[in-house]
C-alpha atoms as one frame of an Amber mdcrd trajectory, in Angstrom:
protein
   0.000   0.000   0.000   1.228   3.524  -0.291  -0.453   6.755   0.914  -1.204
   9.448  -1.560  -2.374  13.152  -1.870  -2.785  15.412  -4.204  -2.178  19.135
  -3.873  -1.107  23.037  -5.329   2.033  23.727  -4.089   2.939  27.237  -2.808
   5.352  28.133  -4.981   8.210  30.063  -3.324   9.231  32.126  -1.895   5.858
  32.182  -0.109   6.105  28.550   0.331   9.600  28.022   1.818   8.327  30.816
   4.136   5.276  29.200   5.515   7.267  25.614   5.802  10.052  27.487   7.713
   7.864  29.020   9.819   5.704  26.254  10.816   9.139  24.508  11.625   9.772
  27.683  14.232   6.857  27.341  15.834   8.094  23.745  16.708   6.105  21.866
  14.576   7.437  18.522  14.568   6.145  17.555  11.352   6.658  20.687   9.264
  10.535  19.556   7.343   8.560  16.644   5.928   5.472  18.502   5.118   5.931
  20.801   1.966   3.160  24.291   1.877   0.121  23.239   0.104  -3.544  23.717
  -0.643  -4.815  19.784   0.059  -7.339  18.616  -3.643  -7.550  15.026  -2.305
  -6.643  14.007   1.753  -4.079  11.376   2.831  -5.733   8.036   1.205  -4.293
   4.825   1.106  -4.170   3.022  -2.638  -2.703   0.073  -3.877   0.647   0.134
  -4.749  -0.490  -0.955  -8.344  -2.704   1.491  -8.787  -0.496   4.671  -9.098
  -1.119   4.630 -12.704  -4.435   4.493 -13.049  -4.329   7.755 -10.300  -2.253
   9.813 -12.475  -4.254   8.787 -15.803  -7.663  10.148 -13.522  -5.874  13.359
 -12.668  -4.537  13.639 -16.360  -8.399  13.637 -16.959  -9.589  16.126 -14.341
  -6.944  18.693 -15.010  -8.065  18.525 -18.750 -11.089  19.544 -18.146  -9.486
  22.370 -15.547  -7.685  25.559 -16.682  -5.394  27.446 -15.339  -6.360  29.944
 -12.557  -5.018  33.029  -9.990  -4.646  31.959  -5.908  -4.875  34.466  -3.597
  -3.266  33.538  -0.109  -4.530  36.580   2.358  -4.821  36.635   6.419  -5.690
  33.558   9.217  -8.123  31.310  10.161  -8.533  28.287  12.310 -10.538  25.007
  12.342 -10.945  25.126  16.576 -12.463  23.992  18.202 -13.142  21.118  15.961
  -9.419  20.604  15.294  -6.218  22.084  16.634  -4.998  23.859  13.429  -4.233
  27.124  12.295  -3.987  28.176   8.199  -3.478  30.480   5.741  -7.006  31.260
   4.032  -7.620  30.923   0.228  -9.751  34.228  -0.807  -9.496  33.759  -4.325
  -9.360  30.287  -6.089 -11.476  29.009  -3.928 -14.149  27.750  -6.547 -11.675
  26.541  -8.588 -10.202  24.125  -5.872 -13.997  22.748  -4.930 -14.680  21.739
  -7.966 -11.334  20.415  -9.180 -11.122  18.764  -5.334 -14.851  17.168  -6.363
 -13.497  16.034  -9.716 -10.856  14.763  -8.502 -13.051  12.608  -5.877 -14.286
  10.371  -8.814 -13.054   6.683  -8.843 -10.624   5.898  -8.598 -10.332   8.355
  -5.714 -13.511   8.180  -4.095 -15.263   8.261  -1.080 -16.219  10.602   1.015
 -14.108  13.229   2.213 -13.538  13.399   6.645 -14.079  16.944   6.692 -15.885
  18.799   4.489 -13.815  20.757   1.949 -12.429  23.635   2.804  -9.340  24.846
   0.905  -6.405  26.276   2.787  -2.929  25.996   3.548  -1.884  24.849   7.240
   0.276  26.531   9.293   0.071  25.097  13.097  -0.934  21.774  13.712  -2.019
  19.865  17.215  -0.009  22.594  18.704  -0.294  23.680  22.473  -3.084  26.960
  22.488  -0.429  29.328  22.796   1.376  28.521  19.634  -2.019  28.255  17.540
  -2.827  31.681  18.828   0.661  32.845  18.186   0.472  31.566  14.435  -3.300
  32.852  14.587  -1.592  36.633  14.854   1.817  36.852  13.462   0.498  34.988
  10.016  -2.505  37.475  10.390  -1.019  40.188   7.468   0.227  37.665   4.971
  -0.921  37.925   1.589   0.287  36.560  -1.841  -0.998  35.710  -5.442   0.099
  33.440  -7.720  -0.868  31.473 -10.566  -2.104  27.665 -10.410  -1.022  26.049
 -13.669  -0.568  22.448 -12.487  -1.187  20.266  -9.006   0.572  17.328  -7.831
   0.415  13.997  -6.572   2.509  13.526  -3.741   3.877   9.924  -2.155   4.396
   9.917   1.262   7.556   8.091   2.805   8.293   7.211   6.546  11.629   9.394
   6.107  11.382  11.573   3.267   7.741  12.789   4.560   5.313  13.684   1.489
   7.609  14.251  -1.949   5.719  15.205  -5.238   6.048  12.232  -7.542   3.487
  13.543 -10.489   3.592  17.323 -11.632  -0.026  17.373 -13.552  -0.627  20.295
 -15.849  -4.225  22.281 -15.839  -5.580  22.551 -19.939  -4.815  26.149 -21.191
  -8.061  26.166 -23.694 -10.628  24.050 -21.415 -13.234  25.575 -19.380 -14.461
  25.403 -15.541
């Protein structure tokens, strides 16, 4: 078996910043966890089945185009879970419906949470470090353009390494 996502990177530098500052705050998890808006959830797959994954994202991007992300301000997912993030306020359409797409076999099932795109920033972190995150993380902002997404592999050392770079259509429509 091997466990799978699939995600937008944050492209740097506003990605190495987010990743070096979760690492700061003492999150133990944050070298092996690159900055990301989460499409699909950790989900467990054959190990056989890899290709038949990247031939269904191959067919959800086509039918995706490229499109602007706007990374602005804080927000948090307590009390229901410890976590602190960077909110989407622009792309966020774009990432439900490429996210629901992208929920089709071979990749379905129902999602934990309902989805809610972001990038994390604090994670099961005492209060006082949430709320620290919560505030200092409060004025960031950055575009960028999402041209492709990627399916990332997770391994016990390397943590979660993008194995699949999968390009959005330039002519297709949302």
């Amino acid at each position: 078996m091997s466990t799978i996502g699939v995600s937008i990177a944050v492209p740097d530098p506003w990605g190495a910043q987010l990743q070096d500052y979760r690492v700061d705050l003492g999150d133990p998890s944050a070298r092996l966890i690159p900055s990301h808006v989460t499409l699909i959830p950790p989900y467990e797959i054959e190990d056989d089945a890899i290709d038949a994954v990247v031939t269904h994202l191959e067919t959800a991007a086509a039918e995706a185009r490229p499109f602007s992300m706007h990374l602005r301000g804080t927000g948090t997912f307590r009390p229901v879970s410890p976590v602190v993030f960077i909110n989407v306020v622009a792309g966020i359409s774009e990432c439900e419906v490429l996210s629901s797409r992208l929920h089709r076999v071979p990749l379905g099932g129902e999602p934990r949470f309902p989805y809610h795109p972001h990038v994390t920033v604090a994670h099961e972190l005492e209060e006082p470090l949430l709320d620290r995150a919560f505030s200092e993380l409060a004025d960031f902002d950055c575009v960028f353009d999402v041209v492709e997404f990627h399916l990332y592999e997770h391994d016990a050392t390397a943590g979660w390494r993008p194995t699949h770079t999968v390009a959005l259509s330039s002519s297709s429509g949302q």
